[in-house]
Predicted model as a PDB file, atoms N, CA, C, CB and O in Angstrom, pLDDT in the B-factor column:
MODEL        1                                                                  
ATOM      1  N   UNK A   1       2.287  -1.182  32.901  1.00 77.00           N  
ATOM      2  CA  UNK A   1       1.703  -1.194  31.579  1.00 77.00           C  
ATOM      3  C   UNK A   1       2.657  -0.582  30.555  1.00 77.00           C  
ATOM      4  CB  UNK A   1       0.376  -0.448  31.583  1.00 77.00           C  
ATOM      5  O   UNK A   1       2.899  -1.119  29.474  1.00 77.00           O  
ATOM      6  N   UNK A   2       3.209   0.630  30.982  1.00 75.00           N  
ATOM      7  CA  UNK A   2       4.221   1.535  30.203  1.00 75.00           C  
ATOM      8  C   UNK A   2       5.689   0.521  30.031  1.00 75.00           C  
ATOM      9  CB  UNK A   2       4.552   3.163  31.225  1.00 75.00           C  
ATOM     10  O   UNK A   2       6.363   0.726  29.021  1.00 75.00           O  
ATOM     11  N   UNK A   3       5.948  -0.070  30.574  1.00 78.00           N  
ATOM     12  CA  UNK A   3       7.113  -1.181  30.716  1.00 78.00           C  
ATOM     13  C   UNK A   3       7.025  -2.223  29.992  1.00 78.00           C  
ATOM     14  CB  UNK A   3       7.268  -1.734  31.953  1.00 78.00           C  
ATOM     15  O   UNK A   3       8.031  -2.763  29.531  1.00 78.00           O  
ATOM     16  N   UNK A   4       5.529  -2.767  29.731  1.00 81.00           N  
ATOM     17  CA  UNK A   4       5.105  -4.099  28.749  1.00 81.00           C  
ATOM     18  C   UNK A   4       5.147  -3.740  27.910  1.00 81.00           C  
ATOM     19  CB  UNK A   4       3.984  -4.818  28.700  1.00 81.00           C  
ATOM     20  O   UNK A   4       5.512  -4.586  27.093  1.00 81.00           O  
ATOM     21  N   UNK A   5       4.888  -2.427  27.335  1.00 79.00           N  
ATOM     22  CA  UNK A   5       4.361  -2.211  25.674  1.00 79.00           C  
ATOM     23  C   UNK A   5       5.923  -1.548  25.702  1.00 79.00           C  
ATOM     24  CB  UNK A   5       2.572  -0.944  25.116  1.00 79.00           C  
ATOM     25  O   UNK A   5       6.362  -2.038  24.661  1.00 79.00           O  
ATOM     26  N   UNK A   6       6.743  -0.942  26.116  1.00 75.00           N  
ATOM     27  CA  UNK A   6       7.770  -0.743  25.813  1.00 75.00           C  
ATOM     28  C   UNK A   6       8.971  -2.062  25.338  1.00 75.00           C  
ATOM     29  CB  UNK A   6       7.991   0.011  26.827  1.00 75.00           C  
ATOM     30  O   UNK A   6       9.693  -2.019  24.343  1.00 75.00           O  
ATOM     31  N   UNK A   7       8.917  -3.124  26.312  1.00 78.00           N  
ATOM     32  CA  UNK A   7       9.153  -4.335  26.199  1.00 78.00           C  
ATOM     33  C   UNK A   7       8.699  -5.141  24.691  1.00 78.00           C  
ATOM     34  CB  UNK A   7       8.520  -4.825  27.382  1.00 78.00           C  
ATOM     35  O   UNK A   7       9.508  -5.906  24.166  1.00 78.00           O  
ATOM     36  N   UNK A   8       7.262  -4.875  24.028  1.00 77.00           N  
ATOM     37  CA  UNK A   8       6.442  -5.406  23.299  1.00 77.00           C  
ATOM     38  C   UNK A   8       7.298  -4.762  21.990  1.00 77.00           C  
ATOM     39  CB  UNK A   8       4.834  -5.067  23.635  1.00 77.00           C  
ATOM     40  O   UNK A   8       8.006  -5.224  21.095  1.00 77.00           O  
ATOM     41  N   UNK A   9       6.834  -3.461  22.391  1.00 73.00           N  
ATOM     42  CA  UNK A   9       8.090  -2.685  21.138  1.00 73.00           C  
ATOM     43  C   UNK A   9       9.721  -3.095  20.721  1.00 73.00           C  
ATOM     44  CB  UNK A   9       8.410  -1.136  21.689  1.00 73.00           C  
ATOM     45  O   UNK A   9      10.309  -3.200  19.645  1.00 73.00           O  
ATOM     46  N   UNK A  10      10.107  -3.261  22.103  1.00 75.00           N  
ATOM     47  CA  UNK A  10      11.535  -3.719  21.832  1.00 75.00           C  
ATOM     48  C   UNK A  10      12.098  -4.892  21.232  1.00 75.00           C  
ATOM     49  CB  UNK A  10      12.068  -3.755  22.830  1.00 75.00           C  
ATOM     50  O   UNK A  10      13.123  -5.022  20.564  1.00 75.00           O  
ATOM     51  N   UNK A  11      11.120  -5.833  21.644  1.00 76.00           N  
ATOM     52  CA  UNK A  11      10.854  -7.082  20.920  1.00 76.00           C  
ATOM     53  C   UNK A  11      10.814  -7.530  19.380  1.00 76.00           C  
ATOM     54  CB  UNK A  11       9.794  -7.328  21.302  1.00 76.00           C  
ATOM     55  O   UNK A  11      11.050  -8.609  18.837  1.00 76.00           O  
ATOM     56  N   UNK A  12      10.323  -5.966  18.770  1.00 76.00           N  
ATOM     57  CA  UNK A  12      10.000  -6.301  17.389  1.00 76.00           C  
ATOM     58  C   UNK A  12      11.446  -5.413  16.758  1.00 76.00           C  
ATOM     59  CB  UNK A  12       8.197  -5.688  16.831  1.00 76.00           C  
ATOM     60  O   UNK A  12      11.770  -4.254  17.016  1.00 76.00           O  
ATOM     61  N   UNK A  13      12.163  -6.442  15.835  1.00 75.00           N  
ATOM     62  CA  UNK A  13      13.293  -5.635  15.204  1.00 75.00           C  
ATOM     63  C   UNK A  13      12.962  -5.363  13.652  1.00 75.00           C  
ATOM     64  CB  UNK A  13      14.743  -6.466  15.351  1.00 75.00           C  
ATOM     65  O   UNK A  13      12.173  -5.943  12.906  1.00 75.00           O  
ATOM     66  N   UNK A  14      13.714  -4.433  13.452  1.00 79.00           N  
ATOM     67  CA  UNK A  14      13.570  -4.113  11.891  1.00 79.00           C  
ATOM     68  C   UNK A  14      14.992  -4.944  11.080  1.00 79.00           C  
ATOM     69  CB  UNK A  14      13.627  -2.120  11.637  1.00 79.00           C  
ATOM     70  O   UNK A  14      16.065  -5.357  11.520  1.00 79.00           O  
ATOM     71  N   UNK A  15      14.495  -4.934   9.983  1.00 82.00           N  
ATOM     72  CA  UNK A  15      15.851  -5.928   9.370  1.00 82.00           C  
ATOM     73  C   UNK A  15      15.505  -4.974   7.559  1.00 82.00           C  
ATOM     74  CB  UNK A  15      15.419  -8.564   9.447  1.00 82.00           C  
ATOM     75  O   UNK A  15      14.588  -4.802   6.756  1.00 82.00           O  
ATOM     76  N   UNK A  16      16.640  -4.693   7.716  1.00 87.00           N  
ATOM     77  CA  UNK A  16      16.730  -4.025   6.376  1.00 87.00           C  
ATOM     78  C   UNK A  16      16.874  -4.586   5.344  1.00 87.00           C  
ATOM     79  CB  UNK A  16      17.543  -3.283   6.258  1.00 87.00           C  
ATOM     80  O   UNK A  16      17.205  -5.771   5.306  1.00 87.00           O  
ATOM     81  N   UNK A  17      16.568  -3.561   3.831  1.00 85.00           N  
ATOM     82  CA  UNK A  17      16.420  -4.352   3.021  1.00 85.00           C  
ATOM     83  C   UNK A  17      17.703  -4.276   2.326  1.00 85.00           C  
ATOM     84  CB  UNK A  17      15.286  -4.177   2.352  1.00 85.00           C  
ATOM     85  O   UNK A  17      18.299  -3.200   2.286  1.00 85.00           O  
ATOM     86  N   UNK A  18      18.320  -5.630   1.615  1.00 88.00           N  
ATOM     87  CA  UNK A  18      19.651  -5.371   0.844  1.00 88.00           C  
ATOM     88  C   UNK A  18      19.613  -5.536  -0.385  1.00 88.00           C  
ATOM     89  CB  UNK A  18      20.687  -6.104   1.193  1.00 88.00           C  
ATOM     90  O   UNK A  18      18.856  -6.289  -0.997  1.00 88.00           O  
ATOM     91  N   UNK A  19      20.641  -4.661  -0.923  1.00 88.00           N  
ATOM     92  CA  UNK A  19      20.899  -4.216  -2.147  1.00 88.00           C  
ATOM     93  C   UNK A  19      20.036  -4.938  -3.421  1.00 88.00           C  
ATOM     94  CB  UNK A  19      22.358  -4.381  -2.268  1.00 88.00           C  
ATOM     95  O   UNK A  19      19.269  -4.543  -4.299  1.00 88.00           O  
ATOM     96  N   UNK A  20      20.833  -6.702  -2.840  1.00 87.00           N  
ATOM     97  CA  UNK A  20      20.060  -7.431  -4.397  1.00 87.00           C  
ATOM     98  C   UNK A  20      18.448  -8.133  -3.759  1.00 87.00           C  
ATOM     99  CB  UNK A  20      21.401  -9.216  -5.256  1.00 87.00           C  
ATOM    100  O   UNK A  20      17.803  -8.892  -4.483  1.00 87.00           O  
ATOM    101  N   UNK A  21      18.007  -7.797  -2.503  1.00 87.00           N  
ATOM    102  CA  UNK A  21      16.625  -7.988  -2.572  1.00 87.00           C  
ATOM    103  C   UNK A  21      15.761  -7.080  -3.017  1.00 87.00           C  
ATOM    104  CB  UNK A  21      16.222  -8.265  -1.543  1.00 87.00           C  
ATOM    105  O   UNK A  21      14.606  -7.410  -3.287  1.00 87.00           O  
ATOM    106  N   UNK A  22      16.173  -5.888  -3.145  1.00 88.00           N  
ATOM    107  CA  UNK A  22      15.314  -4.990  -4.563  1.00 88.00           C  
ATOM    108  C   UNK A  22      15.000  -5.566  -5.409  1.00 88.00           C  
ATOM    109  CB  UNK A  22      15.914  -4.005  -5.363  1.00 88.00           C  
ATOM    110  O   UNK A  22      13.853  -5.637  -5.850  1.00 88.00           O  
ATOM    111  N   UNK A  23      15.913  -6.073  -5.792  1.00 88.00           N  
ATOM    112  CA  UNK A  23      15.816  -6.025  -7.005  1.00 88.00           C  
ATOM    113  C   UNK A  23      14.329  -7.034  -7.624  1.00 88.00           C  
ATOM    114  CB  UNK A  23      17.295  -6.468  -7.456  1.00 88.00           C  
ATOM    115  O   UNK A  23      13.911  -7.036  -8.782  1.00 88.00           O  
ATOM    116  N   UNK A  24      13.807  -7.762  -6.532  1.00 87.00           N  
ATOM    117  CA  UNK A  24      13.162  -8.913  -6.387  1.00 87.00           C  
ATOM    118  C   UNK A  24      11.657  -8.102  -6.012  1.00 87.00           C  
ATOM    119  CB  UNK A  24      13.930 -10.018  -5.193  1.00 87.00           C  
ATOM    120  O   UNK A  24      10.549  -8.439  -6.429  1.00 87.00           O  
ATOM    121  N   UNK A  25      11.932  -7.091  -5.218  1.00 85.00           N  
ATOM    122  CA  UNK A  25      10.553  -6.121  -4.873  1.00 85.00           C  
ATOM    123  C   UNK A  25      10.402  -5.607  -6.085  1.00 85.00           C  
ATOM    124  CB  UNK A  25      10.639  -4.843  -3.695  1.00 85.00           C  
ATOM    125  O   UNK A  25       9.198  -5.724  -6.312  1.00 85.00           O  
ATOM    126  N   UNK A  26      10.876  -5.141  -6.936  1.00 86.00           N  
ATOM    127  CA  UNK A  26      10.637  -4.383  -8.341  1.00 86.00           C  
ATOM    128  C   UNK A  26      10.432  -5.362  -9.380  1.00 86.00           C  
ATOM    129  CB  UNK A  26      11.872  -3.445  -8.804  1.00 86.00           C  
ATOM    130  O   UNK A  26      10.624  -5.129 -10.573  1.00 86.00           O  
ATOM    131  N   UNK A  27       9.938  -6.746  -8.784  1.00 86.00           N  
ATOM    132  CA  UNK A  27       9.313  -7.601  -9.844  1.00 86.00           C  
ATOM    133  C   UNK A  27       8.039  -7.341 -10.400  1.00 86.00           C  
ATOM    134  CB  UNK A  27       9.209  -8.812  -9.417  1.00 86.00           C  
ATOM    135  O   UNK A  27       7.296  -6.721  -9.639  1.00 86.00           O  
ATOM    136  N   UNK A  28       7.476  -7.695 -11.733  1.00 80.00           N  
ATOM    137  CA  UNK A  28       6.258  -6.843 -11.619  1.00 80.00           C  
ATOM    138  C   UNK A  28       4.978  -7.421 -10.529  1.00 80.00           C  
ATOM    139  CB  UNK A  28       5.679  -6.736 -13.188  1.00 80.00           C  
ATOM    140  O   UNK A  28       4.035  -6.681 -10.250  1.00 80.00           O  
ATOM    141  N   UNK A  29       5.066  -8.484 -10.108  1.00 79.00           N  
ATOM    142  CA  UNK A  29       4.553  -9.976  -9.575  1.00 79.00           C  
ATOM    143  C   UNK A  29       4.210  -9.091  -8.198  1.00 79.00           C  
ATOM    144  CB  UNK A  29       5.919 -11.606  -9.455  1.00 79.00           C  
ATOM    145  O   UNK A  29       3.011  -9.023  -7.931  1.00 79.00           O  
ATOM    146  N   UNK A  30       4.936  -8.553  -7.488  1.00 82.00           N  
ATOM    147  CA  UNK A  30       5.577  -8.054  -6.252  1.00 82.00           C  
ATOM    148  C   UNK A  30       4.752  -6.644  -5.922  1.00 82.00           C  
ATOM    149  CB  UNK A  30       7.306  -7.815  -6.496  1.00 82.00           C  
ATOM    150  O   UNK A  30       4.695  -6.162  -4.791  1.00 82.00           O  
ATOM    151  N   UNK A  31       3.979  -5.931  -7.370  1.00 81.00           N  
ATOM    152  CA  UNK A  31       3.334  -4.791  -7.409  1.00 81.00           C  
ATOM    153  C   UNK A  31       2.099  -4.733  -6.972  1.00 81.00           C  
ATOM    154  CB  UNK A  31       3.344  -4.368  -8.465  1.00 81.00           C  
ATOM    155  O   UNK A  31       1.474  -5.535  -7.666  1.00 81.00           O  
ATOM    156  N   UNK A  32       1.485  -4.306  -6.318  1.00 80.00           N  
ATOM    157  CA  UNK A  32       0.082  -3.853  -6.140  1.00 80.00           C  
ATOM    158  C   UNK A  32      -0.522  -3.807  -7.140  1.00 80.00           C  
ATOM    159  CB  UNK A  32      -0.119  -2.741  -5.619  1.00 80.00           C  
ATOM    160  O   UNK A  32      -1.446  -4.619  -7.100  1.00 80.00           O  
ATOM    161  N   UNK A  33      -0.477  -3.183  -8.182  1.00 78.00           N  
ATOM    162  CA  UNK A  33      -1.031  -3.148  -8.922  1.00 78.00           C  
ATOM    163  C   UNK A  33      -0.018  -3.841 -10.675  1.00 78.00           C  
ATOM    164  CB  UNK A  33      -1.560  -1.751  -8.598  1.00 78.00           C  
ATOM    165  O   UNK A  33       0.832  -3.367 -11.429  1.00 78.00           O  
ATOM    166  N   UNK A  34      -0.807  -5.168 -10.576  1.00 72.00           N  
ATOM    167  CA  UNK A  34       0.179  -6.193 -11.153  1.00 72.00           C  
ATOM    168  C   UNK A  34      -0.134  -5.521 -13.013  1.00 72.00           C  
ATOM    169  CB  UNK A  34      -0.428  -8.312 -10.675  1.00 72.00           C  
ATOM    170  O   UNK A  34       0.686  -5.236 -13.886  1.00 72.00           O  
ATOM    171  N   UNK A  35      -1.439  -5.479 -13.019  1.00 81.00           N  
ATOM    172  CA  UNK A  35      -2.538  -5.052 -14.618  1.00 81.00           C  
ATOM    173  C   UNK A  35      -2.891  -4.127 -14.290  1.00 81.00           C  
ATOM    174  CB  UNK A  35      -3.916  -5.849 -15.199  1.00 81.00           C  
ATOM    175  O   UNK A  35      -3.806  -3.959 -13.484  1.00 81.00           O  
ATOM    176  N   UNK A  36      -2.012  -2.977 -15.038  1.00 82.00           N  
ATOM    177  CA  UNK A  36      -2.883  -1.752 -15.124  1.00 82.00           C  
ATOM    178  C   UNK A  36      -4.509  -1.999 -15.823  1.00 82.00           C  
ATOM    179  CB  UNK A  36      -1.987  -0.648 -16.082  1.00 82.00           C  
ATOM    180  O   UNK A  36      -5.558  -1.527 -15.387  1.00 82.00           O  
ATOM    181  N   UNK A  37      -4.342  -2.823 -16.943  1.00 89.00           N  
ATOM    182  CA  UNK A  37      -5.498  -2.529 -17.636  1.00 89.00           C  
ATOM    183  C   UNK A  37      -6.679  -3.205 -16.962  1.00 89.00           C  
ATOM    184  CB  UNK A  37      -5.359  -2.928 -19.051  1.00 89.00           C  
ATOM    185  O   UNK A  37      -7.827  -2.864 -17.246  1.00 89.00           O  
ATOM    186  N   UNK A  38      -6.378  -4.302 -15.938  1.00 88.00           N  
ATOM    187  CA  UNK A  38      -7.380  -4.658 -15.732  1.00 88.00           C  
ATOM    188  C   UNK A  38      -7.781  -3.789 -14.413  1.00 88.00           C  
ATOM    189  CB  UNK A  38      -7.354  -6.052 -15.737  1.00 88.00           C  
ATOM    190  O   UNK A  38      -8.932  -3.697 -13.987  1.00 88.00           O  
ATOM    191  N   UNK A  39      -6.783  -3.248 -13.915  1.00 84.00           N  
ATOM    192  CA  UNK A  39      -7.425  -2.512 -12.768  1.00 84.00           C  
ATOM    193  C   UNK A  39      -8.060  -1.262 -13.207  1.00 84.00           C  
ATOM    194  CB  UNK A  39      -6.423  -2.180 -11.686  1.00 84.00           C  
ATOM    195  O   UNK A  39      -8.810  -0.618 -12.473  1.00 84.00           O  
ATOM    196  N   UNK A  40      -7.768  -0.935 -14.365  1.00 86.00           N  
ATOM    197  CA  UNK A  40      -9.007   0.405 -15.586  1.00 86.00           C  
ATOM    198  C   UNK A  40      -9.736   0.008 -15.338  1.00 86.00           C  
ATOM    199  CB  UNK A  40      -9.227   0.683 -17.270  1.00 86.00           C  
ATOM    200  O   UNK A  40     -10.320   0.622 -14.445  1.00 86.00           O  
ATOM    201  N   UNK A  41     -10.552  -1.549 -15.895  1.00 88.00           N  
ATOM    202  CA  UNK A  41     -11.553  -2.215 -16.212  1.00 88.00           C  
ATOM    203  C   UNK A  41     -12.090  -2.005 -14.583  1.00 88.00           C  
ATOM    204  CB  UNK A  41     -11.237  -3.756 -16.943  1.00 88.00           C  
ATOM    205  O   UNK A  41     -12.929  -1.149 -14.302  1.00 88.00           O  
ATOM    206  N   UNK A  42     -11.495  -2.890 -13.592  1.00 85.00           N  
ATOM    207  CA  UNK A  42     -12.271  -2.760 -12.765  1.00 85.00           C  
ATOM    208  C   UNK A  42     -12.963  -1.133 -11.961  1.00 85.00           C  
ATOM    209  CB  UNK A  42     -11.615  -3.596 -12.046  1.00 85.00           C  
ATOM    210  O   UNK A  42     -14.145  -0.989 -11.647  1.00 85.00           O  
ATOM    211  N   UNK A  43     -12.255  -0.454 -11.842  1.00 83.00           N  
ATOM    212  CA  UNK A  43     -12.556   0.887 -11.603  1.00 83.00           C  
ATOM    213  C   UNK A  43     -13.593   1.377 -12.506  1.00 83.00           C  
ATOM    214  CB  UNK A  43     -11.392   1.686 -11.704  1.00 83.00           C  
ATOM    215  O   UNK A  43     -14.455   1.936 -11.828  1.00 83.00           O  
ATOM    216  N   UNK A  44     -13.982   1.414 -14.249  1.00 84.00           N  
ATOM    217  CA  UNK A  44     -14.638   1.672 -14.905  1.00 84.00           C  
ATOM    218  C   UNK A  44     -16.136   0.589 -14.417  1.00 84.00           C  
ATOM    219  CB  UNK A  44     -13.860   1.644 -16.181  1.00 84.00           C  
ATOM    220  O   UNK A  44     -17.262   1.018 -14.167  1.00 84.00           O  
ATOM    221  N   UNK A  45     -15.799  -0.501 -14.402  1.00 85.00           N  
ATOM    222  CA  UNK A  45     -17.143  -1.287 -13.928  1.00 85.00           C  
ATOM    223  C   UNK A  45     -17.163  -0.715 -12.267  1.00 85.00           C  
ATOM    224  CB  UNK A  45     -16.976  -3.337 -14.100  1.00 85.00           C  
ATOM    225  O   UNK A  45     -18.332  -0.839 -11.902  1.00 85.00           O  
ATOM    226  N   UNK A  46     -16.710  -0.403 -11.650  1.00 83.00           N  
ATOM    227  CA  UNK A  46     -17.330   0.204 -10.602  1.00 83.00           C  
ATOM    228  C   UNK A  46     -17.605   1.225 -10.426  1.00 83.00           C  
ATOM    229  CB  UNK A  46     -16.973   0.101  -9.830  1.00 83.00           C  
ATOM    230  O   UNK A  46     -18.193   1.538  -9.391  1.00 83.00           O  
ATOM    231  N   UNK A  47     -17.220   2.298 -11.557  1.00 81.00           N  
ATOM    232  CA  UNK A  47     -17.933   3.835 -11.697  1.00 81.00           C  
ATOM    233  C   UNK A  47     -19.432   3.906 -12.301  1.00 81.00           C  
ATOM    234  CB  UNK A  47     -16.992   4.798 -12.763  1.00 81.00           C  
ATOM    235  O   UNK A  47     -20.345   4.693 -12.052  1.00 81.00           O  
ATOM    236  N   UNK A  48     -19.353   2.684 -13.279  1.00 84.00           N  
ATOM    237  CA  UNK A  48     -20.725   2.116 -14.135  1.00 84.00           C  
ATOM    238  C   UNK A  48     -21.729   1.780 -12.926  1.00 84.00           C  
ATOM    239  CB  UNK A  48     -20.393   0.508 -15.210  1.00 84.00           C  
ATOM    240  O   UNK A  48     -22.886   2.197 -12.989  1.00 84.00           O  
ATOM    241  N   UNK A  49     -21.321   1.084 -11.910  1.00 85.00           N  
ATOM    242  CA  UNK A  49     -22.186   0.709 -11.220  1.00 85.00           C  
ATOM    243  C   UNK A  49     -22.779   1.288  -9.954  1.00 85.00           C  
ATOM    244  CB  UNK A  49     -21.847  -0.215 -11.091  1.00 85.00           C  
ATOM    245  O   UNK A  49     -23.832   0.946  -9.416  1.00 85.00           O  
ATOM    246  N   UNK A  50     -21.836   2.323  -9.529  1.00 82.00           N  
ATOM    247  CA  UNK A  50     -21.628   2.916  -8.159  1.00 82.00           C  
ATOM    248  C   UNK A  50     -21.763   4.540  -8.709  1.00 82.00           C  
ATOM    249  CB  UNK A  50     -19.949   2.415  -7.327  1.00 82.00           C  
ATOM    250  O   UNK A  50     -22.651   5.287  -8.298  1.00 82.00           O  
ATOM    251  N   UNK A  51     -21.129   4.792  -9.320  1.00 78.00           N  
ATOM    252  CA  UNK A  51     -21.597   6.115  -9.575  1.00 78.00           C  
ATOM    253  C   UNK A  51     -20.592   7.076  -9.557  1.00 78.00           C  
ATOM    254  CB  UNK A  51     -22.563   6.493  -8.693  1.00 78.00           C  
ATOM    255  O   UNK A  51     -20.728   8.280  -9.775  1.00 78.00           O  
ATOM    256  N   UNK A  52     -19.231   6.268  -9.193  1.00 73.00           N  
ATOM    257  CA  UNK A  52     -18.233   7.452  -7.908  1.00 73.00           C  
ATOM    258  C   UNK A  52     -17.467   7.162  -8.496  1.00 73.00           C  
ATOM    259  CB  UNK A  52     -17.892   7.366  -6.163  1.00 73.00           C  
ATOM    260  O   UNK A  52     -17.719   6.422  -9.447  1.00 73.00           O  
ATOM    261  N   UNK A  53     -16.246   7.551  -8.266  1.00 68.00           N  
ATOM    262  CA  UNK A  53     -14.970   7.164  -9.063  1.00 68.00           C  
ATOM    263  C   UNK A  53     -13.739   7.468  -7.702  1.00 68.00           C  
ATOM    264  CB  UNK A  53     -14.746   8.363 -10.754  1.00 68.00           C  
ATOM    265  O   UNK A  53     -13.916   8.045  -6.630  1.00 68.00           O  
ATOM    266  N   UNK A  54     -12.513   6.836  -8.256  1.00 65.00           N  
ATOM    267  CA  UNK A  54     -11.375   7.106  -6.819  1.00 65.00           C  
ATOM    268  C   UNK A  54     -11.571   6.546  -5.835  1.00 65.00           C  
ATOM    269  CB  UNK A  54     -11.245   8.380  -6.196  1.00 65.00           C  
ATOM    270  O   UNK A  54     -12.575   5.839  -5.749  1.00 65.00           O  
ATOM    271  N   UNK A  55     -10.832   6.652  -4.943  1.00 65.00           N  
ATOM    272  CA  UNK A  55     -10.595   6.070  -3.592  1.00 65.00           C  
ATOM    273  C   UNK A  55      -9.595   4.837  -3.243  1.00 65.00           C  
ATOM    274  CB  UNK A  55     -11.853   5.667  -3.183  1.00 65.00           C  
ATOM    275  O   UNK A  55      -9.558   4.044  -2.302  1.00 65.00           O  
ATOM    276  N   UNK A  56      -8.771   5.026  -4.449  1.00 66.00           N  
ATOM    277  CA  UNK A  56      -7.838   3.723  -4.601  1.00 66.00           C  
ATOM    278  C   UNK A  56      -6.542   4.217  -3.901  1.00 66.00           C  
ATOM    279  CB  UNK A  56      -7.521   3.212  -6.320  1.00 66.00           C  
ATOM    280  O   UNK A  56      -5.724   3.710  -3.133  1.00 66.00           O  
ATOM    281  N   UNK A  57      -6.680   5.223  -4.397  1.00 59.00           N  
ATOM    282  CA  UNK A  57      -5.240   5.972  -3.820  1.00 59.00           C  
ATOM    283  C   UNK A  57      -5.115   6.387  -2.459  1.00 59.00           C  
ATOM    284  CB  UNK A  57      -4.945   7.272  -4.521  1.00 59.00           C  
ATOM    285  O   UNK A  57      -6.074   6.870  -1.856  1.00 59.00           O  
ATOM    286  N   UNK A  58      -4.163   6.254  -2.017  1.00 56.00           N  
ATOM    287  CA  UNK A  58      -3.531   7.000  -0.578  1.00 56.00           C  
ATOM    288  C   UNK A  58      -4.148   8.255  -0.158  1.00 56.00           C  
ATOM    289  CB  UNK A  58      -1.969   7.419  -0.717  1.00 56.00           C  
ATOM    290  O   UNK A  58      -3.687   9.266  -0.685  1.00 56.00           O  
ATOM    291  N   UNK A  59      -4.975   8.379   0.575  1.00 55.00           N  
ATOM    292  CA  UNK A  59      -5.630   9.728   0.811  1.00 55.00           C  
ATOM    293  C   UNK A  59      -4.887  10.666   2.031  1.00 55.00           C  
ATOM    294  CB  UNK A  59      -7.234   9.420   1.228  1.00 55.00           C  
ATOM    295  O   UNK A  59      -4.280  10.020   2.885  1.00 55.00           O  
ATOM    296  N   UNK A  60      -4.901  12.123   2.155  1.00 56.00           N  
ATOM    297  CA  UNK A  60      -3.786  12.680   3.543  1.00 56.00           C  
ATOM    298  C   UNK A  60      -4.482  12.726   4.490  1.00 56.00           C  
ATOM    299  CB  UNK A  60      -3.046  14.150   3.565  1.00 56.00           C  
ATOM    300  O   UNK A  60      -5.105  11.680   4.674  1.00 56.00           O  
ATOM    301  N   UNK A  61      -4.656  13.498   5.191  1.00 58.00           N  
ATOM    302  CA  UNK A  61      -5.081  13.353   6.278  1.00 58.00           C  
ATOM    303  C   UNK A  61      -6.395  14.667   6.896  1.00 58.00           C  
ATOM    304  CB  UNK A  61      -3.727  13.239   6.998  1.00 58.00           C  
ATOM    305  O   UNK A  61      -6.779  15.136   7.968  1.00 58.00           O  
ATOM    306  N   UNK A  62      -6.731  14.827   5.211  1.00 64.00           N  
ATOM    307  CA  UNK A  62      -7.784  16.202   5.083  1.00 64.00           C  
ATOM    308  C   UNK A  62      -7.050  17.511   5.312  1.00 64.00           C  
ATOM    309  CB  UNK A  62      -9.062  16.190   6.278  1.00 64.00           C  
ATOM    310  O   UNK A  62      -7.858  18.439   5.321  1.00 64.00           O  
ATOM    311  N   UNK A  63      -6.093  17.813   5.457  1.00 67.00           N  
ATOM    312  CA  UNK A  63      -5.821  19.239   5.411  1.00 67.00           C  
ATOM    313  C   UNK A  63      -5.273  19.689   4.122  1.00 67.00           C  
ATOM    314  CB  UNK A  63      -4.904  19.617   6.466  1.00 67.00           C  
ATOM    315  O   UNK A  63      -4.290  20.428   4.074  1.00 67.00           O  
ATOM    316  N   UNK A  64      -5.974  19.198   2.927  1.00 63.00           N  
ATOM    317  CA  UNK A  64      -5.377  19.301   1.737  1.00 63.00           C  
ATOM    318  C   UNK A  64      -3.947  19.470   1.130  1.00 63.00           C  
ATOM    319  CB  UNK A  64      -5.892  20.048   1.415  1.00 63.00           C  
ATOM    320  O   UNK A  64      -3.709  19.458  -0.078  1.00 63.00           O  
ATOM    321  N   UNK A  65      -2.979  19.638   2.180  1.00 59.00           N  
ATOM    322  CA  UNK A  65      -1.876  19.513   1.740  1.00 59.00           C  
ATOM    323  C   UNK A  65      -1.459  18.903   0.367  1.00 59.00           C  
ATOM    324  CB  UNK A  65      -1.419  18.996   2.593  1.00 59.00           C  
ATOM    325  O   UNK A  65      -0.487  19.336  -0.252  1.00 59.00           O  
ATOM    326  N   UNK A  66      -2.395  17.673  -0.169  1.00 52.00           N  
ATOM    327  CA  UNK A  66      -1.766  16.774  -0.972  1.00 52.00           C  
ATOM    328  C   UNK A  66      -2.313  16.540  -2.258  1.00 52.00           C  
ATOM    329  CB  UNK A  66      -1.677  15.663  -0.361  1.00 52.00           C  
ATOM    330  O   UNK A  66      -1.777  15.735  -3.020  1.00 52.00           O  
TER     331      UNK A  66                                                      
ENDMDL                                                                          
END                                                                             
């Protein structure tokens, strides 16, 4: 079992990223969050409706570190 998933792992390679394909990730298209304003809007219509606010962001892992 320890031999397959080691195998499974080895299998998968990483391929780095180069110089001028940045430049293509820092499109705005390419962003998570493409409209700030509309992602306001949506967060505001879901505080209107839900009550709560947050949870969009990256949360740690509870030991408040962050």
């Amino acid at each position: 079992m320890l031999l397959t998933t080691l195998q499974a792992c080895a299998a998968f390679q990483t391929e780095s990223v180069k110089p001028w394909q940045k430049g293509v990730l820092t499109e705005e298209a390419m962003q998570l969050d493409a409209d700030p304003i509309e992602s306001y809007v949506d967060d505001h219509i879901y505080f209107s409706k839900e009550a709560s606010t947050g949870g969009r962001g990256i949360g740690g892992g509870g030991c408040g570190c962050n």
